[in-house]
N, C-alpha and C positions, 0 to 999 in steps of 0.2 A: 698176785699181780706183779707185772717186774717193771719196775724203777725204770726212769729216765736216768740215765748218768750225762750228766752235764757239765763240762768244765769252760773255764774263759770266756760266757756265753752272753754277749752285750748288746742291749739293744739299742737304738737311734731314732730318733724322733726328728722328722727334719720337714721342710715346704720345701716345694722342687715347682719349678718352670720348664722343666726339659721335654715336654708333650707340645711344651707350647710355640706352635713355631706357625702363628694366623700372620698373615701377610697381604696386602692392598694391591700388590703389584701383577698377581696373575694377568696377561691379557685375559680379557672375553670371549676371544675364540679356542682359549687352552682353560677354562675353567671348570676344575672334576668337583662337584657340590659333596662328594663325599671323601676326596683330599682336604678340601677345605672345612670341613666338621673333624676331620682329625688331625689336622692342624691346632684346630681349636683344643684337642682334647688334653689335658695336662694331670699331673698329679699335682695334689695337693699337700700331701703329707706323706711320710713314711715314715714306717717305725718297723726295725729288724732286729733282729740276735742273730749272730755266729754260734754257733752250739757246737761242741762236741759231745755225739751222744753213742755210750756203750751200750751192747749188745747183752739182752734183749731187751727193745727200748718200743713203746706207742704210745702214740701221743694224738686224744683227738682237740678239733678244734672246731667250735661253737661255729654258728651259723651268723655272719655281721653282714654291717655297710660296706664295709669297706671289702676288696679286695685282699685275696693272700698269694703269694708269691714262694716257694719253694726249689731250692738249688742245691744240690748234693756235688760240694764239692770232692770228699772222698769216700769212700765206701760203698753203701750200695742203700735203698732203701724200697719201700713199696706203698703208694699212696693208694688210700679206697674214694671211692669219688661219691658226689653227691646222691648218684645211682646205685650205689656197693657193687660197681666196679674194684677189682686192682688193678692199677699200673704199676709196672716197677718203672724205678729210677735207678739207672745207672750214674757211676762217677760222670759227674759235667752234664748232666740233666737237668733239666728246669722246668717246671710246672706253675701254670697260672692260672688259679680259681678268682676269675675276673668277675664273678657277683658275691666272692664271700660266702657262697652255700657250707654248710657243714660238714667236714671230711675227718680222713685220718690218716696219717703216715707213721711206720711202723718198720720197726728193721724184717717184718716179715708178715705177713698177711695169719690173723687171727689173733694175736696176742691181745688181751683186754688193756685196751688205753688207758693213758692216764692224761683225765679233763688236761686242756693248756691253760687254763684259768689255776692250776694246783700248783703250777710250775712256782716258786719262792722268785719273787723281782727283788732286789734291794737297789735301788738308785745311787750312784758317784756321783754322777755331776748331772746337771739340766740335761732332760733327754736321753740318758744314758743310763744303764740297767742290766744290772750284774743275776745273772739266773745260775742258782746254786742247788741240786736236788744230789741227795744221798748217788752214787755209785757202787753200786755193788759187784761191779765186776769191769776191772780195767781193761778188757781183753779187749777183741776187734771194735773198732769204733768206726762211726759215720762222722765226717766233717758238712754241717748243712748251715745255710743262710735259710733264714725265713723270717718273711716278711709281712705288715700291714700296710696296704697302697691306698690313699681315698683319691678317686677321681674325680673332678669337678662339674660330673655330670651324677644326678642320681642313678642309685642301681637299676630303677624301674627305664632309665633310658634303654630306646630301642635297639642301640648300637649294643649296649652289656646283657639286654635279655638276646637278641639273636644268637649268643655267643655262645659255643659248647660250655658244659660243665665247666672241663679243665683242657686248656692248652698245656700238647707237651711242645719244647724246643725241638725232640728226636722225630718230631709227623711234619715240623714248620720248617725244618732246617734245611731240608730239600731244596723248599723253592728260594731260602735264603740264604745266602754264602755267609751274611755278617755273624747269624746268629753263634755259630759253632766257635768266630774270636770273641765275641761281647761274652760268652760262657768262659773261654780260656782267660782272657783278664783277668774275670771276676775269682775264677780259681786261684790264680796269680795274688792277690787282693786280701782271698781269705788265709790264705796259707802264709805268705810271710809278713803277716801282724806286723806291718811299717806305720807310723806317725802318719794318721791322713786316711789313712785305709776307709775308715767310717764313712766319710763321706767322698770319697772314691768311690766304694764298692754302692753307696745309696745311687750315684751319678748315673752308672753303670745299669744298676734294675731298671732306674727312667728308661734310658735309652734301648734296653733287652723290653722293658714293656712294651712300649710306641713300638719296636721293629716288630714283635709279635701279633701284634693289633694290626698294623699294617700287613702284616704277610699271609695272616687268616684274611682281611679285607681281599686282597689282590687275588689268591688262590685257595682258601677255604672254601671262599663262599659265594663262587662264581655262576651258581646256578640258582643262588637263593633268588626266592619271590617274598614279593609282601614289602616289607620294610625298605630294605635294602635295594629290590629295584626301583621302587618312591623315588628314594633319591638317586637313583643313578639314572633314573627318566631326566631327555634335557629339559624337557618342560618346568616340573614338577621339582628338578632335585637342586635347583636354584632356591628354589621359595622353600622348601626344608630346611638349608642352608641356613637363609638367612633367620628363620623361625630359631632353629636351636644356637646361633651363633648370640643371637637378643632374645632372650627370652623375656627380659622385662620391658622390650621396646611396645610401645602401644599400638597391636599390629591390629590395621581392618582391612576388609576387601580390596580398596583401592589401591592400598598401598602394597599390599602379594600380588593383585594383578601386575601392576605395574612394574615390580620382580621378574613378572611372567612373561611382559610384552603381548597381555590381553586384554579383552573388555571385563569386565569383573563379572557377566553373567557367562563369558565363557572360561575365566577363570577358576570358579565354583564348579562350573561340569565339571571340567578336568582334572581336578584335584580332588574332586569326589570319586568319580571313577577308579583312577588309578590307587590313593594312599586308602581308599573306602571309608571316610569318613570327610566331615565338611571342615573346610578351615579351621571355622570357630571354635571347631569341637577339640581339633589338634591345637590348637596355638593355646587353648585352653588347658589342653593337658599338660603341654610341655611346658609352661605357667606354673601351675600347682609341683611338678614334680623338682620343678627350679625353687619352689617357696620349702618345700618339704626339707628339701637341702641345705637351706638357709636357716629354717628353722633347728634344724639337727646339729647345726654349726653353732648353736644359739643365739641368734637374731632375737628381737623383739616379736611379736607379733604384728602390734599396728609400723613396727617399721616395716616388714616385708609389705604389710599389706598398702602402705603407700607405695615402695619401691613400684610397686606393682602396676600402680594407678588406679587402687581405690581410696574413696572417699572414705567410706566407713571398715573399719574394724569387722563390724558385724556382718555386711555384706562378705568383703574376703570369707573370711571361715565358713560362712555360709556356700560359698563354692569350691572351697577347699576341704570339705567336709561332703560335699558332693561327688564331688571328682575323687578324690584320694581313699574317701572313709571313714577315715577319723577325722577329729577337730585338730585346730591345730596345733593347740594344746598338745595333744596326743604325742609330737615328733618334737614337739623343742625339750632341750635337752642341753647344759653346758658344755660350751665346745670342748673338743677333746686336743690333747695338747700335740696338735703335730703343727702349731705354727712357731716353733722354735726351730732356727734354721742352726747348723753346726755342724762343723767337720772334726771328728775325734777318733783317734785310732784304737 
């Protein structure tokens, strides 16, 4: 099996607000219900390594929550995707496994990986994480950033299941002019290791995220049904809106009709018809999948389950156990450390 060669290879852990750009001031006659869900959408944390990795190098990587992100700033590399697909990656290409599915990137398609769980981390300082694996051959190497992103939406949200496997920058970058400088910085970034870079180059994926989410939204998926036209109905992609913008808000008919500017028995038709399923059912679900998150965050249980607007403990779980599958039990778990914010080079 051959070695990952890995030198100067450091990881960050940090909380980011750069997704987040929700604002009051839209007028009502320019309101896009699915601008404003990604306005709302933000990262939560990150956590990267810079690698330099020699040739012959694979490296697979487990199936998470969180999102992975992958940037080849020199050399060449070739990801397999959750389908076993290869993509290659070319110098200044970037790849965005937006549910975390399981994959593998490799200086060449077939080499037998080596788990990323194998990889040696030793910690410097809070956040930060020095990855040292045997080299056995210093010859052509790959310069990559790779990333862990958590969204502050669950992965089960409809926005990240609509979303292909893996976004490249080299299929998005057409319709985008920005994408191809937010790539050339961050090469800029990795290459001359300045004071700060850390959290530069973290600023950076925020922003190369959100433009790639946006630019699949605008021109990816312009003919999608189901999901996506919900909310881009004028009717309908208001009352979405405001479903996933509150999800803990204690939402009933009167209150989505009146989102809608209907009666509440024609508000229920219409939002049955188009989303195919009834309010309750939806505001239900994006409920449990907002508790699931919280719990994974490590929340309490009976706090989520007031957050919520239950009375008892036992009722929550009881419909979070309905909805979801497991108990709630099941998902909570101590939060994992990306809310340490820090800029280190």
């Amino acid at each position: 099996m051959p070695e990952v060669g890995v030198t100067g290879c450091t990881f960050h852990a940090r909380k980011s607000d750069m997704l987040d750009r929700s604002s009051k001031s839209d007028a009502e006659n320019n309101f896009d219900p699915l601008s404003e869900m990604l306005r709302g959408l933000r990262l939560d944390g990150v956590e990267y390594g810079r690698c330099r990795l020699s040739e012959p190098w694979a490296t697979s990587f487990p199936s998470q929550d969180w999102a992975r992100f992958h940037f080849i700033s020199a050399g060449a590399a070739w990801l397999q995707t959750p389908s076993g697909e290869w993509l290659e990656l070319k110098p200044g290409d970037a790849a965005l496994v937006a549910r975390g599915d399981a994959h593998i990137i490799a200086s060449k398609p077939g080499l037998p990986p080596l788990p990323y769980e194998r990889l040696g981390r030793k910690e410097v300082c809070q956040g930060v994480y020095d990855v040292n694996v045997q080299c056995p051959d210093a010859g052509s190497a790959t310069v990559a950033l790779t990333a862990s992103m958590r969204f502050n939406i669950d992965k089960l949200h409809p926005l990240l299941q609509l979303m292909p496997d893996v976004m490249l920058t080299s299929d998005l970058a057409k319709s985008e002019p920005a994408i191809p400088h937010l790539l050339d910085a961050m090469a800029r970034e990795v290459e001359m290791d300045r004071v700060g870079a850390g959290g530069i180059l973290a600023r950076l994926a925020d922003v190369l995220t959100a433009t790639l989410i946006r630019t699949w939204v605008e021109h990816g998926c312009g003919d999608t049904t189901g999901w996506i036209a919900a909310v881009r109905n004028p009717e309908v992609g208001r009352v979405l809106a405001a479903i996933h913008l509150e999800p803990d808000r204690d939402w009933n008919i009167a209150a989505l009709a009146k989102i809608m500017g209907a009666s509440r028995s024609g508000f229920a038709e219409r939002f049955l018809k188009v989303v195919g399923e009834t309010p309750a059912h939806y505001v239900a679900l994006v409920r449990m999948h907002q508790a699931r998150r919280w719990l994974g965050d490590g929340m309490r249980v009976a706090t989520v389950a007031s957050r919520l607007g239950y009375d008892a403990e036992a009722s929550f779980s009881r419909a979070f156990k309905r909805i979801i599958g497991n108990p709630p039990s099941h998902f909570r778990k101590k939060g994992e450390g990306a809310e340490a914010v820090q800029d280190f080079g």
